[in-house]
KOLMI-601445 format. One record per residue (C-alpha): residue number from 1; x, y, z. Coordinates in steps of 0.02 Angstrom, whole numbers, plus 50000, padded with zeros to 5 digits. Each point is the difference from the previous one (the first is absolute). Layout:
% residues N
{NUM; {X; Y; Z}}
...
% end
This chain:
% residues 484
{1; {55937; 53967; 56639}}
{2; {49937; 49842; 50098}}
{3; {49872; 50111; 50084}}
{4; {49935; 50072; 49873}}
{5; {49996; 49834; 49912}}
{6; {49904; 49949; 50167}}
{7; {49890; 50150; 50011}}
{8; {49916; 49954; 49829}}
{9; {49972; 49826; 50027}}
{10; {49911; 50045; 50178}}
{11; {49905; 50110; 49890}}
{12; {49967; 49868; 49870}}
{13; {49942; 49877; 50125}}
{14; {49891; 50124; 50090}}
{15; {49927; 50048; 49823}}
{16; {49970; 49828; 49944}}
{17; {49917; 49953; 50187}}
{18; {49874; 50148; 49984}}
{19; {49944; 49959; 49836}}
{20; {49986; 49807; 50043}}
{21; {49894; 50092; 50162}}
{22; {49885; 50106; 49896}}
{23; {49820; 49938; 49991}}
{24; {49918; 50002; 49834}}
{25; {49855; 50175; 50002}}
{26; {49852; 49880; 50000}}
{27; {50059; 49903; 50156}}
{28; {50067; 50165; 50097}}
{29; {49877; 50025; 50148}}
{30; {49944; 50192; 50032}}
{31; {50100; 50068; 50142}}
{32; {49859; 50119; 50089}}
{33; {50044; 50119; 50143}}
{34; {49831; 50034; 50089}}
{35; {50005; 50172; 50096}}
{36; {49861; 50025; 50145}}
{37; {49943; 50145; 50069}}
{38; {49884; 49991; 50130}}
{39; {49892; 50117; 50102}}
{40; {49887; 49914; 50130}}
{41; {50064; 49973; 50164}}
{42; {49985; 49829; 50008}}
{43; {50133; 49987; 49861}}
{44; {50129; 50138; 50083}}
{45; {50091; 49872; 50099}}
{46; {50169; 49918; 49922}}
{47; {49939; 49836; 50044}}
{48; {49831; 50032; 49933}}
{49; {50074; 50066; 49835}}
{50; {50143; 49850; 49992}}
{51; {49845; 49878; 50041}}
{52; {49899; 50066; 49836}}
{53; {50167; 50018; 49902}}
{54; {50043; 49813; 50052}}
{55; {49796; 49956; 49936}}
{56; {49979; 50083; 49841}}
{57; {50175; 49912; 49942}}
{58; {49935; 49864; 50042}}
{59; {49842; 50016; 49932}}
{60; {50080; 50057; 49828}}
{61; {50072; 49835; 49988}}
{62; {49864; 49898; 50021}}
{63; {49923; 50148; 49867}}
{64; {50133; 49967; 49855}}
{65; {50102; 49853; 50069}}
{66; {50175; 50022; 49917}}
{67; {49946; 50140; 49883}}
{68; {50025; 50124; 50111}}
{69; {50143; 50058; 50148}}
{70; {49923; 50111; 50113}}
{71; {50078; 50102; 50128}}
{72; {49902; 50117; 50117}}
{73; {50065; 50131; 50061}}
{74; {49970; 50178; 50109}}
{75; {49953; 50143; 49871}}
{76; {50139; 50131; 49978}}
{77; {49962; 50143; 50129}}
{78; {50019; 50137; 49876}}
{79; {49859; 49900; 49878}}
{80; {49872; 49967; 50166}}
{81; {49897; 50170; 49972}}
{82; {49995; 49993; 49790}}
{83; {49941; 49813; 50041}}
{84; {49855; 50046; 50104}}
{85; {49972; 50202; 49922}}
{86; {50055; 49974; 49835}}
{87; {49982; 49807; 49940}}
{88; {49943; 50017; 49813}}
{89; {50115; 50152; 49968}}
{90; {50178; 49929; 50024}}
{91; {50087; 50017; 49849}}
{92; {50181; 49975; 50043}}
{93; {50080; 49883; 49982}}
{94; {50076; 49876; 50169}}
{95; {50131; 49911; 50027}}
{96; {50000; 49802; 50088}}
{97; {50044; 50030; 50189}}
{98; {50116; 49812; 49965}}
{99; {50121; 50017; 49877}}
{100; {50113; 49841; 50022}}
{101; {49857; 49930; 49879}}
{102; {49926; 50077; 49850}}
{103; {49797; 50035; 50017}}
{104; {49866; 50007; 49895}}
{105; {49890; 50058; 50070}}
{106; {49941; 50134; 50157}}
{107; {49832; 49995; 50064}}
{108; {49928; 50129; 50103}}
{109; {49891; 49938; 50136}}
{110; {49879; 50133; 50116}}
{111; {49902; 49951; 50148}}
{112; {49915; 50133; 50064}}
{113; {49852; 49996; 50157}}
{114; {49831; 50084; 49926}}
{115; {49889; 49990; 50132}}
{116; {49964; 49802; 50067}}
{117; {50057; 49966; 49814}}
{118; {50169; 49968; 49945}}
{119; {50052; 50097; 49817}}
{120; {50135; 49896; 49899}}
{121; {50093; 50060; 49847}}
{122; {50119; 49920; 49891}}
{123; {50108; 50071; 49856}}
{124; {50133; 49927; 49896}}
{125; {50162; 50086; 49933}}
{126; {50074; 49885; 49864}}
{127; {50189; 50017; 50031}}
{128; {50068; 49965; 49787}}
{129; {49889; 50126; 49927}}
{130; {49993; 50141; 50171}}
{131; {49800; 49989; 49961}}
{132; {49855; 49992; 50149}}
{133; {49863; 49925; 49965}}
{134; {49801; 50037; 50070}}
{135; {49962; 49998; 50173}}
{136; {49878; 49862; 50043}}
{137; {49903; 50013; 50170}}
{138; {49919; 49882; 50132}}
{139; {49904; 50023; 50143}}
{140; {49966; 49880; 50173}}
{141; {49934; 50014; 50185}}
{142; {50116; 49856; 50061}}
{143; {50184; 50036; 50024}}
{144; {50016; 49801; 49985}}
{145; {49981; 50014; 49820}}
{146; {50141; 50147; 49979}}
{147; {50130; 49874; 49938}}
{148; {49878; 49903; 49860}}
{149; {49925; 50143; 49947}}
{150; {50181; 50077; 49986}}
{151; {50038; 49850; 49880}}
{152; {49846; 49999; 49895}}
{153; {50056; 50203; 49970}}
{154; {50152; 49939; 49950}}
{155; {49949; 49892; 49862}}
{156; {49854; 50129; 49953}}
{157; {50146; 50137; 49972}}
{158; {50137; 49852; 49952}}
{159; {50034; 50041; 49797}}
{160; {50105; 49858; 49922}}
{161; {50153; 50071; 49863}}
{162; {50078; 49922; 49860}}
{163; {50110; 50030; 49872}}
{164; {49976; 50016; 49824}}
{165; {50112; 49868; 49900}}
{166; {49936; 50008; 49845}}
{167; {49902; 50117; 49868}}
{168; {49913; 49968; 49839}}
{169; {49925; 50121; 49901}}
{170; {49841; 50026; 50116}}
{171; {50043; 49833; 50133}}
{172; {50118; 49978; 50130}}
{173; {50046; 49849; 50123}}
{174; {50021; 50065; 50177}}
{175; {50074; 49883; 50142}}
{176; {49924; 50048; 50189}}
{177; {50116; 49978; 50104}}
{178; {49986; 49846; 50156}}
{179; {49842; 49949; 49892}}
{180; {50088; 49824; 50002}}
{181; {49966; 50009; 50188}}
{182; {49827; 50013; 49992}}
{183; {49915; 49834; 50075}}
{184; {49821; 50064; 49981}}
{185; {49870; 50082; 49858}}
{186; {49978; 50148; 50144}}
{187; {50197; 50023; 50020}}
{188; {50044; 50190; 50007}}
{189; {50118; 49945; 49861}}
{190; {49864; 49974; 49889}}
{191; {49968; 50079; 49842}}
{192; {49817; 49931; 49924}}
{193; {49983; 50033; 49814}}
{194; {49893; 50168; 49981}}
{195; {50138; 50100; 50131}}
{196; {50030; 50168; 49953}}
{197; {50219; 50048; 50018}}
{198; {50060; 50173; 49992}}
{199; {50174; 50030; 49919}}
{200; {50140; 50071; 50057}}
{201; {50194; 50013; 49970}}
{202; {50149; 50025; 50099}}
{203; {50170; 50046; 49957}}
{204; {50149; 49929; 50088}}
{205; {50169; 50066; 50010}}
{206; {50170; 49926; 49947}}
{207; {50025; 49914; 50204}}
{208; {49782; 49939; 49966}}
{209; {49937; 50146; 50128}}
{210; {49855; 50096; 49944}}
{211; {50032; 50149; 49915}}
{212; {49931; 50175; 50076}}
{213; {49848; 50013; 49922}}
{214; {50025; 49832; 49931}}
{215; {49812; 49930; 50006}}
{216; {49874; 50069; 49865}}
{217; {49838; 49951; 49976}}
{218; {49926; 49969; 49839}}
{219; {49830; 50091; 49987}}
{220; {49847; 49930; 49901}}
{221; {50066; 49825; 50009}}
{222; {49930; 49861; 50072}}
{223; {50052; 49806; 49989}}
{224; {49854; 49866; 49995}}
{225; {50033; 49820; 50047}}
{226; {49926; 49885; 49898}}
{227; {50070; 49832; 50027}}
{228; {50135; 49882; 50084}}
{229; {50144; 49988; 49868}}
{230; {50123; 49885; 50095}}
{231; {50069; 50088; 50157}}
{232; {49949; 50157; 49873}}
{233; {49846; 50104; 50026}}
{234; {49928; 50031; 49804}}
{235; {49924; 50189; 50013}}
{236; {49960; 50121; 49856}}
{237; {50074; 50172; 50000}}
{238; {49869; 50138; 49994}}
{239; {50047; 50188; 50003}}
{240; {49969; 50178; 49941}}
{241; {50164; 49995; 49907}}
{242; {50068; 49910; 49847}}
{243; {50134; 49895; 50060}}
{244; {50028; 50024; 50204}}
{245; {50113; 49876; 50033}}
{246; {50102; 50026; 49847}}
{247; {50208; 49982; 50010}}
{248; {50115; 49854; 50026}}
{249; {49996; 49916; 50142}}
{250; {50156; 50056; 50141}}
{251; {50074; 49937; 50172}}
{252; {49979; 50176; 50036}}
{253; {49833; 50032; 49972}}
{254; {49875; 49885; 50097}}
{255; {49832; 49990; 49926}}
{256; {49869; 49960; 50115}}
{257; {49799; 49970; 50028}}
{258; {49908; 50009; 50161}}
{259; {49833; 49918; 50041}}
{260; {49889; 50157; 50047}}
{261; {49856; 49994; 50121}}
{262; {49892; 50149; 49995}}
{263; {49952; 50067; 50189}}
{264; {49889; 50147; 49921}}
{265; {49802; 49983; 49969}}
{266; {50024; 50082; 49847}}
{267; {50130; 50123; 49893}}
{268; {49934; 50166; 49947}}
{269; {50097; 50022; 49806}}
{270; {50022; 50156; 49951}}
{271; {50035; 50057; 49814}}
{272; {50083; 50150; 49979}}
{273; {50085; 50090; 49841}}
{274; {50185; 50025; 49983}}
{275; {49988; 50177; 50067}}
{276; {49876; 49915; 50161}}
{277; {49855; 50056; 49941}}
{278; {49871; 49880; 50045}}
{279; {49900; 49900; 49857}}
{280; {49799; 49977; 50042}}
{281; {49910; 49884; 49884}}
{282; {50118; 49897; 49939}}
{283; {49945; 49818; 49995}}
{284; {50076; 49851; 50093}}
{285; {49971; 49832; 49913}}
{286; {50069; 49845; 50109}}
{287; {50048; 49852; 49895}}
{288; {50020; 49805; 50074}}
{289; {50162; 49945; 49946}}
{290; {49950; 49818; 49992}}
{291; {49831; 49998; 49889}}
{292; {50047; 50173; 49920}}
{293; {49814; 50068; 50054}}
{294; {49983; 50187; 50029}}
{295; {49884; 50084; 50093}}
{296; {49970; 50199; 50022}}
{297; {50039; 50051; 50187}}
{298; {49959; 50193; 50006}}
{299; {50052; 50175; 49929}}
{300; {50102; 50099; 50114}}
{301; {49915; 50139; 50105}}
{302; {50031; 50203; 49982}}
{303; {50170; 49954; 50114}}
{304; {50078; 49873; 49872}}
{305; {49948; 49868; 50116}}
{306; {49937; 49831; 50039}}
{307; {49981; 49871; 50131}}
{308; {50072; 49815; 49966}}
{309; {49919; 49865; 50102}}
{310; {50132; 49878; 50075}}
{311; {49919; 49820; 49954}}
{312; {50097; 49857; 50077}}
{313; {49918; 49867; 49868}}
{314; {50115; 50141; 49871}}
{315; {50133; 50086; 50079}}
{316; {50062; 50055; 49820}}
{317; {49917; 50108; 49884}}
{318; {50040; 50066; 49824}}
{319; {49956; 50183; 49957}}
{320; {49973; 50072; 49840}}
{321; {49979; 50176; 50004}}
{322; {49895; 50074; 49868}}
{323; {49935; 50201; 49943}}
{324; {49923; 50046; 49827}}
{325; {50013; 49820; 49922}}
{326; {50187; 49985; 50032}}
{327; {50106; 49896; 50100}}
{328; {50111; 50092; 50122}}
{329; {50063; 49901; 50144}}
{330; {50005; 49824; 50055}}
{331; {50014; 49976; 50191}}
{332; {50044; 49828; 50099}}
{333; {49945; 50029; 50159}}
{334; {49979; 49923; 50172}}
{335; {49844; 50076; 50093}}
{336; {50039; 50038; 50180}}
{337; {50164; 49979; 49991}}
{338; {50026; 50195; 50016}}
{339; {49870; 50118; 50044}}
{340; {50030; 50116; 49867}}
{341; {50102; 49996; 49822}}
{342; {50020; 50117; 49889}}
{343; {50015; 49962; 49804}}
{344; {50064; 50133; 49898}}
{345; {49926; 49953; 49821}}
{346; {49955; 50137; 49828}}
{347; {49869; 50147; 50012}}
{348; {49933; 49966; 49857}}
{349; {49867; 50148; 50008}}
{350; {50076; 50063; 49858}}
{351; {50014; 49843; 49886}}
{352; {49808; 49982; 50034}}
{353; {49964; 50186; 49958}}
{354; {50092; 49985; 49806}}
{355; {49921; 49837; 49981}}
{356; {49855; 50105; 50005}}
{357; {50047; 50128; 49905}}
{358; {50075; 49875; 49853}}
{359; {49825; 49906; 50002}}
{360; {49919; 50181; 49976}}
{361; {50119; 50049; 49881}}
{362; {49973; 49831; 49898}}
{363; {49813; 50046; 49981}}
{364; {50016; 50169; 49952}}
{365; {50130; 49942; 49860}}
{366; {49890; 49861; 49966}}
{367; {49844; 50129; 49969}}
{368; {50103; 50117; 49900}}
{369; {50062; 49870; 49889}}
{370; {49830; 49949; 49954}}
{371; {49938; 50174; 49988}}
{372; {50155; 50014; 49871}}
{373; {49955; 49864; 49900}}
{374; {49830; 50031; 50001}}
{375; {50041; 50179; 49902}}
{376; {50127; 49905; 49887}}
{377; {49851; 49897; 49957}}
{378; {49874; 50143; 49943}}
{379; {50160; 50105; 49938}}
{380; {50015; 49849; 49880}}
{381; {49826; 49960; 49954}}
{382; {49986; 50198; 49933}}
{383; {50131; 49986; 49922}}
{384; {49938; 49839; 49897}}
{385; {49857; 50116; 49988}}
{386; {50094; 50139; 49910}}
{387; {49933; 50105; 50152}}
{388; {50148; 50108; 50037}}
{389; {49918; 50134; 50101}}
{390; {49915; 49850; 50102}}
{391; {50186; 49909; 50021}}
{392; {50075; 50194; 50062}}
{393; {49873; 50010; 50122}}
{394; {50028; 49825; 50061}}
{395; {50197; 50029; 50004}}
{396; {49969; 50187; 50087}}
{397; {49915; 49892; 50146}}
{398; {50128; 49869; 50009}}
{399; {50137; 50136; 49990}}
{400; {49897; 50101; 50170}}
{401; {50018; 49818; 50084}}
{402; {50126; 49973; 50153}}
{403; {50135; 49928; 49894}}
{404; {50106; 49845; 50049}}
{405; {50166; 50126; 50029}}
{406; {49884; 50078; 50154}}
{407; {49961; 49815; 50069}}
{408; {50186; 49951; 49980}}
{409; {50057; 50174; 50087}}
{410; {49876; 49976; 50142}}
{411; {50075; 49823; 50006}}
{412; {50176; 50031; 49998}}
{413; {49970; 50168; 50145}}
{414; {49891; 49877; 50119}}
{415; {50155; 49870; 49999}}
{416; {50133; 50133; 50074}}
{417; {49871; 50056; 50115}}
{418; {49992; 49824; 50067}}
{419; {50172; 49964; 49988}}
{420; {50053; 50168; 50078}}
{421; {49900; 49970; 50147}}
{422; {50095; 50068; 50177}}
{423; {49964; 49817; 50080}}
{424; {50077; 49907; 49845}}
{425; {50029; 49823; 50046}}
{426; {50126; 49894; 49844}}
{427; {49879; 49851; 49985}}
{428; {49850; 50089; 49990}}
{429; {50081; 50125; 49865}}
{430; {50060; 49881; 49909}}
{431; {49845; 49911; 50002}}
{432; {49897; 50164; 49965}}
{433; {50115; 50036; 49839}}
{434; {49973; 49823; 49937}}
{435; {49809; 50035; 50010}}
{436; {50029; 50156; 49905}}
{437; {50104; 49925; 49874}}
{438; {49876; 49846; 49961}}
{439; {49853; 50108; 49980}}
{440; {50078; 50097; 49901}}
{441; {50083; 49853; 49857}}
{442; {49803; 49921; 50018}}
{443; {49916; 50192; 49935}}
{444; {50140; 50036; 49875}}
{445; {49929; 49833; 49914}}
{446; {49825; 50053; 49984}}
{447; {50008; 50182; 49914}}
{448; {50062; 50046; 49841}}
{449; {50120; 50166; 50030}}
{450; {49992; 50077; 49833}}
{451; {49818; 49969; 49991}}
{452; {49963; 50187; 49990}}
{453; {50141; 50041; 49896}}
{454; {49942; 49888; 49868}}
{455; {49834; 50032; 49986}}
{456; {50020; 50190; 50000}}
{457; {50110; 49955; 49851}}
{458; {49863; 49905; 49900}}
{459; {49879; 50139; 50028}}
{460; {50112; 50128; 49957}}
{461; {50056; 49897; 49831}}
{462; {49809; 49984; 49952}}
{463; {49963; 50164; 50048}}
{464; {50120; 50063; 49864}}
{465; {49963; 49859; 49880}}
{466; {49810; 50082; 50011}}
{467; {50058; 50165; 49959}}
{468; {50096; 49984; 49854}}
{469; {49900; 49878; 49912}}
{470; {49817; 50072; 50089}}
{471; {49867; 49883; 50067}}
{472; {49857; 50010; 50104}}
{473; {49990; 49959; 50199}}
{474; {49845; 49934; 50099}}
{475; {49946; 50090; 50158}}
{476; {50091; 49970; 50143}}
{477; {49937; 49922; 50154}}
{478; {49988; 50102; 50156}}
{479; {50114; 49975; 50139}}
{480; {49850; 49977; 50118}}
{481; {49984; 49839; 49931}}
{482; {50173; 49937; 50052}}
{483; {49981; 49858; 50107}}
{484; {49845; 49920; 49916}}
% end
């Protein structure tokens, strides 16, 4: 009983001295393990390698000062040829070579001889959400400068995180973590208002280690900083979805932001329907999300593509994706920070095509209507005349006349041909039927449905009023002059 009694207070203590030890997010530096692979022959040696290794720690202090913990070290042997062969195409995820403490972050480091030249490389793998980043490149003649080149690719490729405290409505505060370090305005810790985050989540089991599979992305969503909120960064939530970040916040769910930098010239966006068929001429309209001004970029060509510019001054744009009038898509995106993406958004071929067959439609109602009425009128006027013959022959034309029942058949077989269509997408049926159903209430308004019914009646009536009691009838009018 006494140990066991003894056992939990040893436990207690210990628990009590690691949270008295824990360091608040925004004063935690970023532990960094540098890996270095190296080609040229004048970097083979151990003691040449331990010299640089010894130099670019060294350099990365004076760099960040206590922001960052660097330790260089040898690349792993079975990474050296996907380092040099293969740099831009790692996708799996690595694992720190140190594990007494916790990383952040793994950057990749290549030096490779080209010639007199020297060919550097550096790539970052972000440890919380198992993501690499771009690879950013160098390239020098002196082998002096290996080590402060090394560190200026390390802060290129360097991509602060934070987590995501707080969310409201379309805001959310996000503390960067050892930004309380940061002595300087040029700091790697830094986060300037106008910085473009990505968002991303990851799921923690009951013992806090990541589940399998535990980090997702969230696609179409972007963060942008725009101000200094207390140890807070202020950003507005922008995103192709309604509410990205919605649910209650959990210990076991870690909501985080990372501070992109885009390595790519430019990022070729493709648009492509839900069955990959690839959307040419839709137009891309990029909107500034601080004055609200919008400005037409381009269509997209016969592939469903098209080319966005990487601008430093604007590192975040805001697509709207437009066909026939209507609003299909709107895109945060990063230029350059991938070299493709591909946005899956509504062919709405067919939405356009019974737009234009419900604006045909309209007309040809329209111009029947009129024609109608304009019979009624001289139906009438014989009648006033006593002129039955003259008001048969005006009711014989109106009754030859497409009638209303055809328009509203056509009407109604047009809609299930566009509804039954083999690539039938929900939104744009549903939008198709509503088009269908308002032009339809706005024509049943304008046309009287027993128009022909009636009159027929009133001719017949004075037809047989004429006959018993006898009368005379004027001459009737032609039908060539209908229309005058």
């Amino acid at each position: 009983m006494r140990t066991a009694w003894a056992l939990l207070i040893v436990g207690f203590s210990l628990l009590i001295a690691d949270t008295a030890l824990a360091v608040p997010w925004e004063f935690d530096p970023y532990r960094i393990e540098v890996w270095i692979a190296a080609d040229d022959p004048r970097l083979i040696e151990e003691s040449a390698q331990q010299q640089l290794r010894e130099r670019i720690e060294q350099r990365s202090w004076i760099s960040a000062k206590a922001v960052w913990e660097v330790d260089a070290l040898p690349c792993p042997a079975d990474l050296r040829w996907d380092a040099f062969h293969n740099l831009s195409g790692l996708t799996q995820p690595v694992k720190p070579l140190a594990i007494e403490v916790p990383k952040d972050k793994i950057i990749l480091v290549t030096i490779q001889s080209q010639g007199t030249q020297l060919e550097l490389a550096a790539r970052q793998f972000d440890v919380r959400t198992q993501r690499w980043s771009g690879v950013h490149r160098d390239q020098i003649g002196n082998i002096h400068l290996v080590s402060s080149v090394v560190v200026d690719l390390l802060r290129r490729c360097f991509e602060p995180i934070g987590q995501i405290e707080r969310v409201d409505d379309k805001e959310a505060l996000v503390v960067m973590k050892a930004q309380g370090l940061a002595e300087t305005p040029d700091s790697p810790a830094v986060v300037p208002p106008g910085a473009a985050l990505t968002v991303a989540m990851r799921r923690l089991n009951r013992v806090g280690q990541l589940e399998k599979n535990g980090v997702q992305t969230i696609d179409w969503t972007l963060l942008e900083v725009l101000e200094d909120q207390f140890h807070f960064k202020r950003c507005e939530i922008f995103s192709g979805f309604r509410r990205p970040l919605a649910g209650r916040k959990s210990i076991r769910v870690e909501r985080l932001a990372v501070a992109v930098k885009p390595s790519h010239e430019q990022t070729e966006l493709r648009l492509a329907s839900r069955q990959g068929s690839p959307l040419p001429g839709y137009e891309i309209y990029a909107k500034q999300t601080r004055t609200g001004d919008s400005e037409r970029l381009a269509e997209t060509d016969e592939h469903g593509n098209i080319d966005l510019i990487q601008d430093p001054q604007h590192p975040f744009r805001l697509l709207y994706v437009r066909s026939g009038g209507s609003l299909l898509a709107r895109l945060p995106v990063v230029p350059g920070l991938e070299p493709e993406l591909t946005a899956t958004v509504s062919d709405n071929a067919r939405q356009i095509e019974a737009e234009g067959f419900v604006l045909g439609w309209r007309r040809k109602m329209l111009d029947v209507i009129a024609r109608r009425e304009l019979l009624a009128d001289r139906i009438r006027r014989r009648m006033e005349e006593g002129d039955v013959a003259g008001a048969e022959m005006w009711l014989e034309e109106l009754q030859k006349m497409t009638t209303i029942n055809d328009l509203l058949y056509q009407f109604r077989q047009a809609k299930n041909d566009f509804l039954e269509g083999e690539a039938s997408d929900p939104r744009t049926s549903a939008q198709i039927s509503q088009l269908f159903d308002k032009a339809q209430q706005l024509a049943s308004k304008n046309y009287n449905r027993n128009l022909e019914r009636d009159l027929a009646e009133e001719v017949k009536q004075m037809r047989k009023s004429q006959d018993n009691f006898g009368g005379s009838s004027a001459a009737p009018i032609s039908s060539d002059e209908f229309g005058k």
